[in-house]
C-alpha positions in Angstrom: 168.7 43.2 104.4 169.0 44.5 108.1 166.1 43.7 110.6 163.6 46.1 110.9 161.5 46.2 114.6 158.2 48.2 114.6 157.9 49.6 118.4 154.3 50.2 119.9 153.9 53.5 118.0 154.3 51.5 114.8 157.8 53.3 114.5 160.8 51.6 112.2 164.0 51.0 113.9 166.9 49.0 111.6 168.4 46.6 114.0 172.2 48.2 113.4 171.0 51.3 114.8 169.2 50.2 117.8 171.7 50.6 120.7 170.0 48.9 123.6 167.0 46.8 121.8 165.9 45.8 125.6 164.4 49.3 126.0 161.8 49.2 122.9 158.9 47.5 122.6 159.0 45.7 120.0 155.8 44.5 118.9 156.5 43.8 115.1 159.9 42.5 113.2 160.7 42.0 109.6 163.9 39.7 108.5 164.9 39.0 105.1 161.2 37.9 103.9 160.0 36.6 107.0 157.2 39.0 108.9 156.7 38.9 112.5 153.8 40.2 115.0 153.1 40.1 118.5 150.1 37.8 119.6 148.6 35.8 121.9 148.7 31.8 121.5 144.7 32.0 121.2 145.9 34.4 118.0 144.9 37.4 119.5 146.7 40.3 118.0 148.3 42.9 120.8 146.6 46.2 120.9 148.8 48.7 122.8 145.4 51.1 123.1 143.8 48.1 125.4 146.2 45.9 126.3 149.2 48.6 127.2 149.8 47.4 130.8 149.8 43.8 129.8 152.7 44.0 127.2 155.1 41.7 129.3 152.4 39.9 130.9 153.2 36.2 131.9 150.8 33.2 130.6 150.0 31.3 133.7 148.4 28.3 132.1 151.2 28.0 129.3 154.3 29.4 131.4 156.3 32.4 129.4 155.0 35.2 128.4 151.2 36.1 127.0 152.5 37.8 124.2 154.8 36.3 121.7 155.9 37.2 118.2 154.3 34.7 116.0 155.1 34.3 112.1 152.9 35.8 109.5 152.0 36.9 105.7 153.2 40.4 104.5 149.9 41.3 104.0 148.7 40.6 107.8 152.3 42.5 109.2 151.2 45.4 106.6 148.0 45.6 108.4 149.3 45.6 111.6 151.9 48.0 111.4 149.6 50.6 109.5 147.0 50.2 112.4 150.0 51.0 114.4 150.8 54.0 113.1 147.0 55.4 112.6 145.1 54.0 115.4 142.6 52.8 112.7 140.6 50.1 114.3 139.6 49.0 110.8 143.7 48.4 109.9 143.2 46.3 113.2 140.2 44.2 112.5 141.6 42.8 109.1 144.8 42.4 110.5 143.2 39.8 112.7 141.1 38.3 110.2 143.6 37.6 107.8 146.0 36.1 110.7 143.5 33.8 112.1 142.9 32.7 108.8 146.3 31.9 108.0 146.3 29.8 111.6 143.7 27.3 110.0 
């Protein structure tokens, strides 16, 4: 199975067809059966409506970057991704719950 890479609009790009992958921003990935999403080390998920201008910003205490992709269920990278796509708040919300959950 080729990569897939969800940009901040929550639209699918397969990693073979992605000339330059430096000029997306990716914020979710799927390989193989392994899900991916973009958040904080506090497991605060990224929310491109609030957070846009912070999408590359650098974690002072921790060194690196604020914003990493960080491992997670299918259902939590479903979530995600559909909040990406609709802007649904709610799609949001239970994303979070369910990855916080999965931290403990």
């Amino acid at each position: 199975m080729d990569k897939k890479y969800i940009d901040i609009n929550g639209t699918p790009h397969l990693k073979s067809k992605i000339d330059n992958i430096n000029n997306i921003k990716i914020v979710a990935k799927q390989s193989n059966d392994n899900y991916y999403i973009l958040s904080s080390s506090d497991g605060e998920l990224f929310n491109p409506i609030t957070d846009s201008k912070s999408f590359s910003k650098k974690d002072d205490e921790r060194g690196g970057r604020f914003y990493k992709l960080n491992k997670c269920s299918k259902e939590t990278y479903n979530f995600y991704v559909s909040y990406l796509r609709s802007k649904n708040n709610t799609q949001l919300i239970l994303a979070q719950r369910r990855f916080i959950s999965e931290k403990n």
